[in-house]
Structures are given as structure tokens and as C-alpha cells.
N, C-alpha and C positions, 0 to 999 in steps of 0.2 A: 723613579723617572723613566728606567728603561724600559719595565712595564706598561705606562703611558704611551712611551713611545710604541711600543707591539700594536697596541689595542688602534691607536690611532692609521695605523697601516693597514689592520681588517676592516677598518669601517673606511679608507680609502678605496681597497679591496673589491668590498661588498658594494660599494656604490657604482662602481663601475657594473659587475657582472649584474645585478637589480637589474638597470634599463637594456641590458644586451637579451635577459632571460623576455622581459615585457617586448622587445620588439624584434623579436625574432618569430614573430608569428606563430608562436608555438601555442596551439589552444589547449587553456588549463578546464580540466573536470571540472561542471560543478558536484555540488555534494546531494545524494537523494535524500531528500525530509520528507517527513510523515505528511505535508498538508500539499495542495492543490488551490486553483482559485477558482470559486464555483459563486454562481452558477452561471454556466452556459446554456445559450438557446438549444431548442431539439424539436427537430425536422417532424411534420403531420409523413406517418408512415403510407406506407404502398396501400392500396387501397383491400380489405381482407386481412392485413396483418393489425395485430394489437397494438395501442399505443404507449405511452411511458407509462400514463396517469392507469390505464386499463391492469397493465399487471402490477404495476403496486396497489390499487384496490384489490387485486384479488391475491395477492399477499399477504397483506395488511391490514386489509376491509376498506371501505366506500371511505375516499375523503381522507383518512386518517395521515397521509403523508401525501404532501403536491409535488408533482413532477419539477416543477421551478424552481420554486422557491424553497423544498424541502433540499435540495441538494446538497449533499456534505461536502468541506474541501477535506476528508479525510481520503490520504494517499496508502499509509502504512498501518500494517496493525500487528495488535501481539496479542496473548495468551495470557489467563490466569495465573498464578505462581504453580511451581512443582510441587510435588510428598517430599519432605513432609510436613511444609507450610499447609499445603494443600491434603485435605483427604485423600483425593484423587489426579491422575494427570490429567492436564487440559482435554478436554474433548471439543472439538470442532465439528458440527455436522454441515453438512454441503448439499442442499435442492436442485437440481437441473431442473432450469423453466424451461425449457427447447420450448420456442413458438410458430407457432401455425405457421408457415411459410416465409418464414427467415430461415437466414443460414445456419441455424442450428442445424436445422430439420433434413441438413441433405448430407445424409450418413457420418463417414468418417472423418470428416472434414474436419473436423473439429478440436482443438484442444483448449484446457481451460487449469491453470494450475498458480504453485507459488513461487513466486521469485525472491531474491534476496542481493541487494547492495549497496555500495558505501558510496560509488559516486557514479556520474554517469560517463565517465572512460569504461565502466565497466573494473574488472568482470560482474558477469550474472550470473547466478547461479538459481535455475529454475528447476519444478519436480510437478511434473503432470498431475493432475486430479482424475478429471477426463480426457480420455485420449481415443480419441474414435466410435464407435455406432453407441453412442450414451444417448437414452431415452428420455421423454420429461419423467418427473418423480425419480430418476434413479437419485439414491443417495448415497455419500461419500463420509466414511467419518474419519476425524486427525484424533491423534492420539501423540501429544508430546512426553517423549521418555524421557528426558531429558531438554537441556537448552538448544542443543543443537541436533536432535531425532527425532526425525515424527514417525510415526507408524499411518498408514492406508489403508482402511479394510473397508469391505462394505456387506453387503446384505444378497449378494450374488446377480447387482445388477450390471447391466453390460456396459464398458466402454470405462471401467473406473481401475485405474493404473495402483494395485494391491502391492503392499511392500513394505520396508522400512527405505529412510532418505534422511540425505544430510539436510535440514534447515533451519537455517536460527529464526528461536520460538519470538526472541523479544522483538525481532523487525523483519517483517515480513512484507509483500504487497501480491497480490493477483497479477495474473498475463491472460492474454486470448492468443492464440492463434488459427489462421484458417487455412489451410493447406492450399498447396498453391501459390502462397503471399510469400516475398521475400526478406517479411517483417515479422517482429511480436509486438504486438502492442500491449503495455505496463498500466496499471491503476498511478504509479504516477507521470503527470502527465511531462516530463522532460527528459523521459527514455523513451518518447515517441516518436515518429520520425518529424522532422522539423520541413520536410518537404509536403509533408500531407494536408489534409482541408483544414486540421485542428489537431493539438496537442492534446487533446480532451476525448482520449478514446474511449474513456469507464465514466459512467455514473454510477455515485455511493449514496444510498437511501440507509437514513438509521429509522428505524421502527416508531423510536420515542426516543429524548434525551436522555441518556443514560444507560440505554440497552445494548444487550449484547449481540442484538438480532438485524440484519443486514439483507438489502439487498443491492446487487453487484449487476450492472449492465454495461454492455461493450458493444460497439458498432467496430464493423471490421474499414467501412468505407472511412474510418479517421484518419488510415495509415496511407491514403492513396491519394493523386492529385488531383488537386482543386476542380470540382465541376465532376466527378464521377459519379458521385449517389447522395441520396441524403442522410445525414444523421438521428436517425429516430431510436438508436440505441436498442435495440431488438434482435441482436443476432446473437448475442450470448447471456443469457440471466439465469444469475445462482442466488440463490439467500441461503445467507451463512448466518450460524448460530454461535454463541460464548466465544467472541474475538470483541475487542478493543479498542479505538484508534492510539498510535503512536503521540505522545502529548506532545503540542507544538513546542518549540524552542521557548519563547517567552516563559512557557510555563516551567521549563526546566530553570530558566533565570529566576523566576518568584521564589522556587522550591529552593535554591543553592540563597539566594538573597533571605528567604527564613528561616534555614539552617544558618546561617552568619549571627543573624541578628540572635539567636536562643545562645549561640555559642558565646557572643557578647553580653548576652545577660545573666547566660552563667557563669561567666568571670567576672563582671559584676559584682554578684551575689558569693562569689566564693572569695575575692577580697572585702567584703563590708564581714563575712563572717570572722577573718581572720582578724579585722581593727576591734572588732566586740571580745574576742577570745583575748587578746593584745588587754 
């Protein structure tokens, strides 16, 4: 009974401090998930610069993936398994598309790398890819040593930030940023600023369903206010090779909800053996 009584005191407790927490204006994180909601519209660019449809054809080939409608809501991705699951560590290769007169194209302005986090309070924790006078065609390659170490090497093209860095392999997402800007803008789209034109500052093209092959576009004008430029997503494009999207929620409920039900038919099946043994 005097235990009854304890419990019924915390849950008097608890009710109190519950509505003090909710209305004290205190705003709670949400949490970063691997998905987005696509697709959104995209602005006819400046006149001379390439459109969405233009460089994924010449990514991809003619037609093969629509700027529209092909639009992934994948936000997060991760990497192959380790050695020694794996033969080999994950390797990730990285394309700079810089195009014709977007802000790729005007020197060091530019940075383009991976972030990593659990809610949007933050923290982030970001690792350059390009960082500065990076050419088109320069390529980048990742090398995970582990879960949480990537290696950066490249082929001695300019502008590719060479090294080893902390970042966890299994959740990862893209950033851009353009010097200058008091912002970063994130592949997903709820670590972006909520004052700007649209939260929608990356478009994610998959190749085909089930491929490891990516291409990554970012408009820097997402992060700024309403009515400054259009969205035609031309200032930053990379395609990236052997990454994977983060699997949505649901799918992790089917996966734990099929794991249940094998565990319930294995018990099942390991008491019908015992009543035949009996």
C-alpha cells in the first residue's frame, strides 16, 4: 500500500511539471530522418546556364531520369558493410559538375561536403569534400576505415580537402555552402533556414531503382529571402557513386514487426517439438 501510495505522488508530480515543460515556450528538436518530401517545382534557369533536365541527361543519357518527377525524397545515406563482411572498405567516388555560369564557377567560393546528425537542435558535425578553386571533373574518393573514419584522397585535383575525418558511415547527408552566406544548407531539408524561399535546398536523382549511382544538386538562393533568385538548382552538382539511402522509418517497423513474428514461430515450432518428444 505504501508503495501505491510513492507511485501515485510521481505521477501527481509528473503531471504537474508535463504542462509547465509544453508551455514554457521552450522549443523541442525535431529529429533528422533519412527522407524529405519531393518533388518540388524548379525554376527555368538564367538564360546560357544548363537546366535540371540538361545535366541529368548528360549524366545519365537522354530521358533516362526526369527532373520532376524522377525526384528522390531520399535525405540521408550510408555505405556498404566493413572487412570483413566486406572484401573491401566502402569506397565512395565524388564528380564536380561546376556549370557554365553558376556559382560553382566563380573560384573559391565554394564548399561542398558531409554532415552528420541526430536532431535539428544540433550539433552538426560537417568534413569538407571541396573546399575552394575545385574544377568540373575533379574527383573525390571516401574510403570508410571503419564506422566512424573516412579517409579523402584524390587523384591531385584542386580544391579536394585530403585527409582522414571523424564521420559516421551508417548516417550520413550532404551540405553546400557559398562563401559569403551566413548559412549551410543540408540535403535534408529541416536544417535549412525556415526564413528562406524553400526548405528544399538539394535535389536527389537515383540513376535507376536500386542503384548506387547519385546525382546531388543544391541552389544556394533556398537559403535567402523570398523573391531574391530562382530555384533552378545549378550552383552545386556532384554524382556520387556506391552510397544508399537511409531506409525510411516504416521500413525499419516491417523489418522489427518480421523479426517478431519468425521469433513467434520459432517458439511455436520449438513447443509443438517438445509435446511430440513428451
Amino acid at each position: 500500500m505504501k508503495a501505491l501510495s510513492v507511485s501515485k505522488k510521481k505521477l501527481s508530480a509528473l503531471a504537474v511539471v508535463v504542462p509547465l515543460i509544453f508551455g514554457s515556450g521552450i522549443a523541442l528538436a525535431d529529429p533528422v530522418t533519412g527522407t524529405n518530401t519531393r518533388p518540388v517545382p524548379i525554376a527555368v534557369p538564367t538564360a546560357g546556364q544548363p537546366s535540371m533536365q540538361d545535366m541529368l541527361d548528360s549524366t545519365f543519357g537522354t530521358n533516362v531520369v526526369n527532373a520532376q518527377t524522377g525526384q528522390s525524397n531520399a535525405a540521408m545515406w550510408t555505405t556498404s558493410t566493413l572487412p570483413p563482411s566486406a572484401t573491401t572498405a566502402p569506397h565512395l567516388s565524388f564528380e564536380y559538375l561546376c556549370t557554365a555560369g553558376g556559382d560553382c564557377s566563380a573560384g573559391n567560393s565554394q564548399e561542398f561536403g558531409l554532415f552528420t546528425a541526430t536532431d535539428t537542435a544540433g550539433p552538426i558535425s560537417r568534413v569538407a569534400i571541396f573546399n575552394g578553386p575545385a574544377v568540373a571533373g575533379a574527383d573525390a574518393f571516401l574510403d570508410w576505415l571503419d564506422d566512424g573514419t573516412v579517409k579523402i584522397s584524390s587523384l591531385g585535383d584542386p580544391g579536394i580537402n585530403t585527409g582522414t575525418f571523424s564521420m559516421n558511415r551508417n548516417f550520413f547527408g550532404f551540405y553546400y555552402h557559398y562563401a559569403g552566406d551566413n548559412y549551410y544548407l543540408y540535403s535534408f531539408d529541416g536544417l535549412n533556414p525556415a526564413s528562406g524561399q524553400t526548405q528544399a535546398a538539394m535535389l536527389a536523382y537515383e540513376r535507376a531503382p536500386g542503384s548506387d549511382t547519385w546525382l546531388l544538386a543544391f541552389d544556394e538562393n533556398a537559403g535567402q529571402a523570398s523573391g531574391t533568385g530562382g530555384l533552378d538548382y545549378n550552383d552545386m552538382v556532384v554524382k556520387i557513386e556506391s552510397v544508399t539511402p537511409v531506409p525510411e522509418p516504416e521500413t525499419y517497423a516491417m523489418l522489427g514487426a518480421g523479426l517478431l513474428l519468425m521469433g513467434f514461430v520459432a517458439r511455436r515450432r520449438r513447443k509443438s517439438g517438445n509435446y511430440l518428444a513428451a
